[in-house]
C-alpha positions in Angstrom: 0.0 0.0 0.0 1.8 3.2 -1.4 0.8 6.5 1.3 0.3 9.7 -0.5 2.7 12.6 -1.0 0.8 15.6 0.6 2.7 19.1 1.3 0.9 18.8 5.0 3.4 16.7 7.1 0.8 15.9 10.0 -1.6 14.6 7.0 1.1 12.5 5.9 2.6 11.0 9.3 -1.5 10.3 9.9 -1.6 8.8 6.4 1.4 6.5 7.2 0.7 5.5 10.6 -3.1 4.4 9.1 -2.1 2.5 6.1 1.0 0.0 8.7 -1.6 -0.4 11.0 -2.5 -4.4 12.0 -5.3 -5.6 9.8 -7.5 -6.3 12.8 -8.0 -2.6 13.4 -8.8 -1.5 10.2 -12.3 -1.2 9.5 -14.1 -3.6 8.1 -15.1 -2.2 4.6 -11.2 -1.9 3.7 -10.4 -5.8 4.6 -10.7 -8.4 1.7 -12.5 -11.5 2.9 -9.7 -13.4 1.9 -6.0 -13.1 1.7 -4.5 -13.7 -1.6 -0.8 -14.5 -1.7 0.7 -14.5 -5.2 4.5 -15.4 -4.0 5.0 -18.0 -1.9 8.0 -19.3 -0.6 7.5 -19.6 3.0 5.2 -20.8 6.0 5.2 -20.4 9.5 6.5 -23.8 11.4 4.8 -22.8 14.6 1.2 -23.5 12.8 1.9 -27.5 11.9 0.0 -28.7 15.0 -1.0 -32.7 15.2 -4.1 -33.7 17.1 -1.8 -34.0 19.6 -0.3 -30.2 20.1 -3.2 -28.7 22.2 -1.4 -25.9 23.1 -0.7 -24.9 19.9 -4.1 -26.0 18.5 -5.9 -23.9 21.4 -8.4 -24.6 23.8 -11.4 -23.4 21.7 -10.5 -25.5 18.6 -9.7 -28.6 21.3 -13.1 -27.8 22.1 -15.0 -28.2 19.1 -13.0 -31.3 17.9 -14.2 -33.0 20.7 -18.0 -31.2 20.3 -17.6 -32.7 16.3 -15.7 -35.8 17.1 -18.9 -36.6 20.0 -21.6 -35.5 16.9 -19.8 -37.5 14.2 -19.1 -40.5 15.8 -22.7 -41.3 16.9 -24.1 -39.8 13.9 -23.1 -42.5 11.4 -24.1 -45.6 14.1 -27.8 -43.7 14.9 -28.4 -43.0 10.2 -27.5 -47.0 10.1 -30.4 -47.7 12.9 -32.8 -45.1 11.8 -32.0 -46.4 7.6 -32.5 -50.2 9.1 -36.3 -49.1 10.9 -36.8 -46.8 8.0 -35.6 -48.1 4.4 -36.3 -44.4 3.2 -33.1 -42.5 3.3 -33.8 -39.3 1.0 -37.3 -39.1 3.7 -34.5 -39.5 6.8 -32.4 -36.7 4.9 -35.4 -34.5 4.2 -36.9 -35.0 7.8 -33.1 -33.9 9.5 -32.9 -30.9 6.9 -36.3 -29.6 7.9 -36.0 -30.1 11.7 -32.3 -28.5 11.4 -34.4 -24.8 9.9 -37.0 -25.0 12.1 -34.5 -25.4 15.0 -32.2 -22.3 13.9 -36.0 -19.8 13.1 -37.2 -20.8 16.4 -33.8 -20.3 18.1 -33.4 -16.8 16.1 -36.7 -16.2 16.5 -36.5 -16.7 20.6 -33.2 -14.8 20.7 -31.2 -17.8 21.7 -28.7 -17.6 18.5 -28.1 -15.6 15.6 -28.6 -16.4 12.1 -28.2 -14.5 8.9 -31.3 -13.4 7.0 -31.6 -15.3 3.5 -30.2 -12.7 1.0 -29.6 -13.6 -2.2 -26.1 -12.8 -3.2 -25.5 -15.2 -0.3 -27.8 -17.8 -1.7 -25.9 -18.1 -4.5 -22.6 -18.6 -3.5 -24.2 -21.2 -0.9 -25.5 -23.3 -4.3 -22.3 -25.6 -4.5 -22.7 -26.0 -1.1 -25.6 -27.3 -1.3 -24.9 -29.4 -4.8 -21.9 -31.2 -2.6 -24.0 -31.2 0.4 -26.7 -33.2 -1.1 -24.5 -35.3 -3.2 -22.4 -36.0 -0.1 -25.1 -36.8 2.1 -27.4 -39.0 -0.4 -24.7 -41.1 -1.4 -23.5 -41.9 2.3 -27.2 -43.0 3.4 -26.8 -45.6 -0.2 -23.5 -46.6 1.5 -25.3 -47.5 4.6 -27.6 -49.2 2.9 -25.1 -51.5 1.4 -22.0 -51.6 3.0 -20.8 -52.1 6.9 -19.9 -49.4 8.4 -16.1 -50.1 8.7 -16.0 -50.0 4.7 -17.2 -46.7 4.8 -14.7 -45.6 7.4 -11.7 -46.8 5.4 -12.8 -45.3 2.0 -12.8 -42.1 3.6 -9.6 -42.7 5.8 -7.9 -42.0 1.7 -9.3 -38.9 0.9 -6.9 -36.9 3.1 -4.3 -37.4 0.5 -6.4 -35.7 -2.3 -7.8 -32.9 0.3 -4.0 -32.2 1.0 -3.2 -31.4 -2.6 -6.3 -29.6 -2.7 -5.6 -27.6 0.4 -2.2 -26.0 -1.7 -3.9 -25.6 -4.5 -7.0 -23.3 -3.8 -7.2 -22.6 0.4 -3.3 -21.4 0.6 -2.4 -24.1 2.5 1.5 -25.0 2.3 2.2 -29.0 1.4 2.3 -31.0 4.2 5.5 -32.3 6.0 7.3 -35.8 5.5 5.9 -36.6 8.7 2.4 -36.2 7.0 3.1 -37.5 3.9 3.9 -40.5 5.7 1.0 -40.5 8.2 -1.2 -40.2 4.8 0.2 -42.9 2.9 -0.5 -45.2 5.6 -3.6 -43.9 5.8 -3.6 -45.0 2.2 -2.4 -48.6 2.6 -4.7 -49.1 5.9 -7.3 -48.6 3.1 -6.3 -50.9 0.7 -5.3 -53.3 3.3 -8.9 -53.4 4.4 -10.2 -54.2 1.0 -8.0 -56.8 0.2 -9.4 -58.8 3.7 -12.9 -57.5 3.4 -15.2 -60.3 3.4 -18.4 -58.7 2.7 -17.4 -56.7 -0.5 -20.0 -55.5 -2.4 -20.0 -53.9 -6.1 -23.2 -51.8 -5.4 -21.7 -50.6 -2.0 -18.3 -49.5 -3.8 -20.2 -47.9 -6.8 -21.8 -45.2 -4.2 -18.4 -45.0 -2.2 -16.8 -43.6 -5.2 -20.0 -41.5 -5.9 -19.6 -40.5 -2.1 -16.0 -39.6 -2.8 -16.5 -37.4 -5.3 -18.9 -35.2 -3.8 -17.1 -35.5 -0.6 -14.1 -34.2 -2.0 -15.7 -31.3 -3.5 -17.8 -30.7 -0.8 -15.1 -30.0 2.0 -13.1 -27.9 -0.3 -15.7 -25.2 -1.5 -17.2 -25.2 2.2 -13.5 -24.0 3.4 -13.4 -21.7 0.7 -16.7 -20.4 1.5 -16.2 -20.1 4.9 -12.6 -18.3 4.4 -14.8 -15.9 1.8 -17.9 -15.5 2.9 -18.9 -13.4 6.3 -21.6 -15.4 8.2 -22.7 -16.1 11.7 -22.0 -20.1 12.3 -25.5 -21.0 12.8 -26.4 -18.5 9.5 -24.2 -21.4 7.6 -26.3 -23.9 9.2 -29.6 -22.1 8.1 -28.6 -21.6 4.2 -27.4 -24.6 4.0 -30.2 -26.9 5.6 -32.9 -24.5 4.0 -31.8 -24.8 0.3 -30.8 -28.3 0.6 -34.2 -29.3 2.0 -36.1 -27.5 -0.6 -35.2 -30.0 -3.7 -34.7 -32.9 -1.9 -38.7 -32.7 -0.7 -39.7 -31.7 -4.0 -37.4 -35.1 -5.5 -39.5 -37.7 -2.9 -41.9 -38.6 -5.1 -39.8 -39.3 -7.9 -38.0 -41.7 -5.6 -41.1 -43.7 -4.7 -40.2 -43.5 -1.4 -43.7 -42.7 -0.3 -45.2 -45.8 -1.4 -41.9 -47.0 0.9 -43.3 -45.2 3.6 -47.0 -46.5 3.7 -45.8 -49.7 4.0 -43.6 -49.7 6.9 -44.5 -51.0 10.2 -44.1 -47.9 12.3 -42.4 -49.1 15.7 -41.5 -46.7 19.1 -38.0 -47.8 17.9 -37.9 -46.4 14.2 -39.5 -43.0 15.6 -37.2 -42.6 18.4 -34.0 -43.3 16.1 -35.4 -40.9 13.6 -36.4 -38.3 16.2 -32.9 -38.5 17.7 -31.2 -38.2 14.4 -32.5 -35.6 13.7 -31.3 -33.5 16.3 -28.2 -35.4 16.4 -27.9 -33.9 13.2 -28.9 -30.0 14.0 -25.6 -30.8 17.3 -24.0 -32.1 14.1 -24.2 -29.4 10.9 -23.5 -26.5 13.8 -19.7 -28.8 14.8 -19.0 -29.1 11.2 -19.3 -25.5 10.5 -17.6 -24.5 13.6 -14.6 -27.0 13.0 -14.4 -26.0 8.9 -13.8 -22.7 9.8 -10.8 -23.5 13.0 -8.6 -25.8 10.9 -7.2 -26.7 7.3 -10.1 -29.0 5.1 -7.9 -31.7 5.3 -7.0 -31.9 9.3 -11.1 -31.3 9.3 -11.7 -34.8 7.6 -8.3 -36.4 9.5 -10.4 -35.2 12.6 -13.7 -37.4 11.0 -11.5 -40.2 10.5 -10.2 -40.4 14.0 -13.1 -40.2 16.1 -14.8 -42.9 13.6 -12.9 -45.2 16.3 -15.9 -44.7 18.7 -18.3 -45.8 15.9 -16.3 -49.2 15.2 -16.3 -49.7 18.8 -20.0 -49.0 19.3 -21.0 -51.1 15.6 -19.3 -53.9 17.3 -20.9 -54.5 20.2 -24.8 -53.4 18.4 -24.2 -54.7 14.6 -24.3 -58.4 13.2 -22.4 -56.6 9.8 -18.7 -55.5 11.5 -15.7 -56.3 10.1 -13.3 -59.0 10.7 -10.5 -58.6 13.0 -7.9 -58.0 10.5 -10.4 -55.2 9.0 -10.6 -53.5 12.3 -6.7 -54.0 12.3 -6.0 -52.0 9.4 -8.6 -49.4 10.3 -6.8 -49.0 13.7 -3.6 -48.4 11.5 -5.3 -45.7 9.9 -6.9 -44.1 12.7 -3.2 -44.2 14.2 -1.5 -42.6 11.2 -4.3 -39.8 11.4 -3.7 -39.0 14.5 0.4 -37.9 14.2 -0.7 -35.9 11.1 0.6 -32.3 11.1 -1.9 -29.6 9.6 0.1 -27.4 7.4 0.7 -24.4 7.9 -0.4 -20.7 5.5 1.8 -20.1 3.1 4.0 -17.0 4.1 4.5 -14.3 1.2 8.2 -13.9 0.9 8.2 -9.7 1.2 5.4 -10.0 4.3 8.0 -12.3 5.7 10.7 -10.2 5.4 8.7 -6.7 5.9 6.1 -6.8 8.4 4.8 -3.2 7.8 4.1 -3.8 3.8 2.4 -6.7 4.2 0.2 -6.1 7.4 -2.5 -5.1 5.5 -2.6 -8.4 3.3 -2.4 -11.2 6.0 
């Protein structure tokens, strides 16, 4: 930022000491939602932390890892009980997405949170969200209807490698360290190790988990970006995207037949209490992911899915007749372990902020 000649030196000196001020105490109008670095050839070494680093990670970020890891590990168990009382999943989907809105309008409605209005230069940069959202989230509930939950676990244990790549490529993210390289090629062969003794492979289940990968892959790169980009309360982000995801997938119900589904299933106290509680497992859910998207990089987010899946083995185990067999959990473990010494990597550093502090405060 270049300060203005002026022939009135107290202008200037006011000129100067406003433009090499921090960013944070700038107004708002004059800060970009984003940083963009052109020239990289740096990072900052103090921002690798591993799951393990809690001072560095911070207490509010331990906090919500262990608020999403709590969420995400009963989530998958409680879709797999309310899928097997309920073979409807898009009516499951539809009937979280719905109860997720009317939760945030009565809560903003109430004063108990804060939500963005709908506005619709918003709306449409929360489209792709919603397109890998729904894609995301249709294909897991196939996967569950196909597949053991282990499989499931493992195929995602892989996509770290891609998100990392991703990550440097379009969030500014520096490559991650031979220790993580390492930690994600395991996670890699834990992976294929648990196909190759899988005993209860399945064509159909492995057609949707590359559908799911896909999506899922998109999905938590363009939600970084759009939380990086985009200024939003947390539970707004919860509201746009539950709202405009619940919209089509209602409208798509009939096309699916699943209403015919629906008048002919025996209606238990079981299938209504796993569907009621997934559903606000769910709202506990959408408000952690948001929260934890926004804390760390997109591909320590999905490390941080990965590990706490451990719960979710343990708890399919002792509930489910469909687990895997010991040497499947084996190599799961062997993923879950490689996730965990993972180091996120750090922002990449522009090389003249580095070395001039004042010149690029503006641009961090």
């Amino acid at each position: 930022m270049v300060v203005g000649a002026t022939s009135d030196s107290n202008s200037k000196t006011s000129s100067f000491i406003k433009n090499t001020q921090p960013a944070a105490e700038l107004d708002a109008e004059e800060q970009p939602l984003v940083s963009h670095v052109k020239v990289v050839t740096a990072y900052d070494k103090d921002e690798q932390p591993s799951l393990l680093d809690i001072k560095v990670l911070g207490s509010r970020t331990f906090f919500i890892i262990l608020y999403y890891a709590f969420c995400s590990s009963l989530m998958l168990v409680i879709n797999k009980l309310a899928v097997y009382h309920i073979p409807a999943p898009t009516f499951i989907l539809s009937t979280q997405l719905g109860v997720s809105v009317a939760v945030v309008l009565i809560g903003d409605w109430a004063g108990w949170l804060v939500a963005d209005k709908m506005e619709r230069g918003k709306a449409l940069k929360f489209v792709w969200v919603v397109v890998g959202f729904v894609g995301t989230l249709v294909a897991n509930m196939k996967v569950l209807q196909n597949a053991n939950v282990e499989t499931f676990i493992t195929f995602r244990s892989s996509t770290p490698l891609v998100l990392s790549v991703c990550d440097f490529i379009w969030l500014g993210r520096a490559l991650p360290s031979i220790r993580s390289w390492s930690c994600l090629v395991v996670l890699l062969l834990g992976a294929v190790g648990y196909v190759m003794v899988d005993a209860d492979f399945r064509m159909a289940a492995y057609f949707w988990l590359m559908l799911w990968y896909v999506f899922f892959t998109f999905d938590t790169v363009y939600v970084k970006h759009i939380c990086d980009t985009v200024e939003m309360t947390n539970w707004g982000r919860v509201y746009y995207a539950n709202l405009m995801a619940f919209v089509p997938l209602v409208l798509a119900l009939p096309f699916l037949n699943e209403h015919i589904i629906l008048t002919t299933i025996n209606w238990t106290f079981y299938g209504v209490a796993t569907l009621t509680l997934s559903c606000f497992l769910g709202v506990a859910m959408s408000h952690a992911s948001y929260l934890l998207r926004e804390a760390v990089s997109a591909t320590l987010f999905t490390i941080v899915g990965i590990i706490c899946k451990v719960v979710t083995v343990i708890v399919n185990v002792l509930i489910w007749d469909k687990h895997a067999s010991p040497a499947g959990i084996a190599f799961l473990l062997v993923c879950v372990f490689a996730g965990t010494f993972y180091e996120q990597a750090p922002k990449r550093v522009n090389k003249q902020q580095q070395q001039d502090p004042l010149s690029g405060a503006s641009s961090k």
